[in-house]
C-alpha positions, 0 to 999 in steps of 0.5 A, spaced: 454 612 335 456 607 331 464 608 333 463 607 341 458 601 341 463 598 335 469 600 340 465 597 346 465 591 343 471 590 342 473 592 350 469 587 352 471 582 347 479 583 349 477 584 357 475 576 356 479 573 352 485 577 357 481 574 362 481 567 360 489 567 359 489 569 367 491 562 372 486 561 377 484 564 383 488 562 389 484 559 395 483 562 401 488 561 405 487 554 410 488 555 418 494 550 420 491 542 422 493 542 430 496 534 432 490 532 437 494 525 441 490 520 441 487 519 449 489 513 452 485 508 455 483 507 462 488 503 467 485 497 468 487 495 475 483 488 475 487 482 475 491 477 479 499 480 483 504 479 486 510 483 489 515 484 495 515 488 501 518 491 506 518 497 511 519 498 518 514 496 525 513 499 531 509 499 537 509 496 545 509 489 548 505 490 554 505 484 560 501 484 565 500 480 571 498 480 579 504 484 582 502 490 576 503 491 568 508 495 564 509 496 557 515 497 553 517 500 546 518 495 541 521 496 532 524 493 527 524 492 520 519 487 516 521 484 508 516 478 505 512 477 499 505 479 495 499 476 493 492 479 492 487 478 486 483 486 484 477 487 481 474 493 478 468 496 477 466 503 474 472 507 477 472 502 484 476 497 485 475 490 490 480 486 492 483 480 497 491 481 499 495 476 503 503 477 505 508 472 509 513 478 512 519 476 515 519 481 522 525 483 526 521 487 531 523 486 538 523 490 545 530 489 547 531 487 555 527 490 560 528 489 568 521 493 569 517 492 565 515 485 567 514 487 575 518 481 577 524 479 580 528 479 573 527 480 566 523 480 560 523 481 552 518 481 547 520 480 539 516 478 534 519 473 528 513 473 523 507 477 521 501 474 516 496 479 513 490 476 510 486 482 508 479 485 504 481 491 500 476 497 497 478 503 493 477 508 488 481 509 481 484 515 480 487 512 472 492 510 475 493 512 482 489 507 487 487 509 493 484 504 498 482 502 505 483 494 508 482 491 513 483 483 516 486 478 520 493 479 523 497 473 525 504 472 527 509 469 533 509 472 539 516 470 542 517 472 550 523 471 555 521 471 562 527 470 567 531 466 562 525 461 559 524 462 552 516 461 549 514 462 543 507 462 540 503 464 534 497 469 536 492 472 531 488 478 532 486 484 526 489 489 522 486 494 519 490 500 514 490 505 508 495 505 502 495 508 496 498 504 489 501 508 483 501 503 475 507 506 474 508 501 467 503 497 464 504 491 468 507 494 475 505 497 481 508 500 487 504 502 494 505 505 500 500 503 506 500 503 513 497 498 518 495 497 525 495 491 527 493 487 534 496 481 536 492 479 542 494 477 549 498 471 551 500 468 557 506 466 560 508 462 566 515 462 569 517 457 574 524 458 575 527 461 581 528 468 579 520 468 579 519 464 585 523 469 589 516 474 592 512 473 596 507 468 597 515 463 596 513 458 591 508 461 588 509 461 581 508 468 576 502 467 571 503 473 566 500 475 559 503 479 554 499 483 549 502 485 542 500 491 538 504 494 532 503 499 526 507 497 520 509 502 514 511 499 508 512 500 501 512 494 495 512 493 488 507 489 485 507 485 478 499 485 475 498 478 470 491 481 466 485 477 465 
């Protein structure tokens, strides 16, 4: 009895001493670390731009006098400059915007638009928005409505005299405007504008000649035109 507790011992002993000499045990395996990027910050659409413009009008002049009214197809192309101020609130956005575009937009010559004798032309030399903007910022896609004041040349060729004459009246539109880089936008917007009515007296002969004789034609023309347009605008922050 002695000998196996003796002997029992003496396992015990060298299973310890055995397990002293053993390397440690190996941690449980980790799970890999995942990259996680950093979120980036919100696009900040506040601040004072400006730009370039350009794009295409088209819509009708419409002349109207005592022997009846016609209108006539107007087009062409329009290319000018930006400036506005932004500022945002949340993800709303608020802002005023003005432009000064140079317009080509023009009806040709027509002989029977005008009911006379003759013939008569519509173009337009000019076009200036000022302009109130509302949107909601998607991060960096803007989407918006704007409304304002519209003024411009109206040029107008009655029988050979040629008049020219700023009018203003009202624009109203919708656009949307991408942040394509840090300080750089690019938008594409559409605008109806309406120039008003404005008169024109022609007294040469080709006007006289209807009845009552010598009676001069008194007519007003009225102009109102949809824009599209695309721009690119550089943002200064503040």
């Amino acid at each position: 009895m002695k000998r196996i507790a003796y002997a029992a011992m003496l396992s015990l002993v060298a299973t310890g001493v055995f397990a002293a000499d053993l390397p440690p045990a190996a941690p449980p395996p980790q799970a890999p670390a995942v990259y996680v990027p950093a979120a980036l910050p919100a696009y900040n659409w506040g601040g004072i731009y400006v730009g370039i413009n350009g794009g295409w009008g088209f819509g009708k002049a419409t002349w109207t006098s005592r022997l009846g009214s016609g209108s006539d197809s107007d087009n062409g192309g329009v290319v000018g400059g930006t400036l506005g101020f932004n500022y945002q609130m949340n993800a709303f956005v608020f802002g005023v915007e003005g432009d000064f575009d140079y317009s080509g937009i023009n009806t040709g010559t027509s002989n029977s638009v005008c009911n006379i004798s003759g013939t008569c032309q519509t173009g337009n030399t000019w076009l200036s928005t000022v302009r109130g903007r509302a949107g909601y910022a998607f991060d960096r896609v803007l989407l918006y409505l704007t409304a304002g004041g519209v003024f411009g040349s109206v040029q107008t060729t009655f029988n050979g005299v040629t008049t020219t004459r700023t009018q203003e009246g009202w624009t109203a539109g919708l656009g949307v405007e991408y942040a394509f880089a840090q300080n750089w936008t690019a938008k594409l917007e559409y605008l109806y504008a309406d120039l008003g009515s404005t008169s024109v007296n022609c007294s040469s002969a080709g006007c006289l000649a209807v009845p009552p004789a010598g009676t001069p034609i008194n007519a007003s023309v009225s102009l109102t035109d949809s824009l599209v347009r695309v721009g690119v605008n550089y943002k200064f922050n503040f």
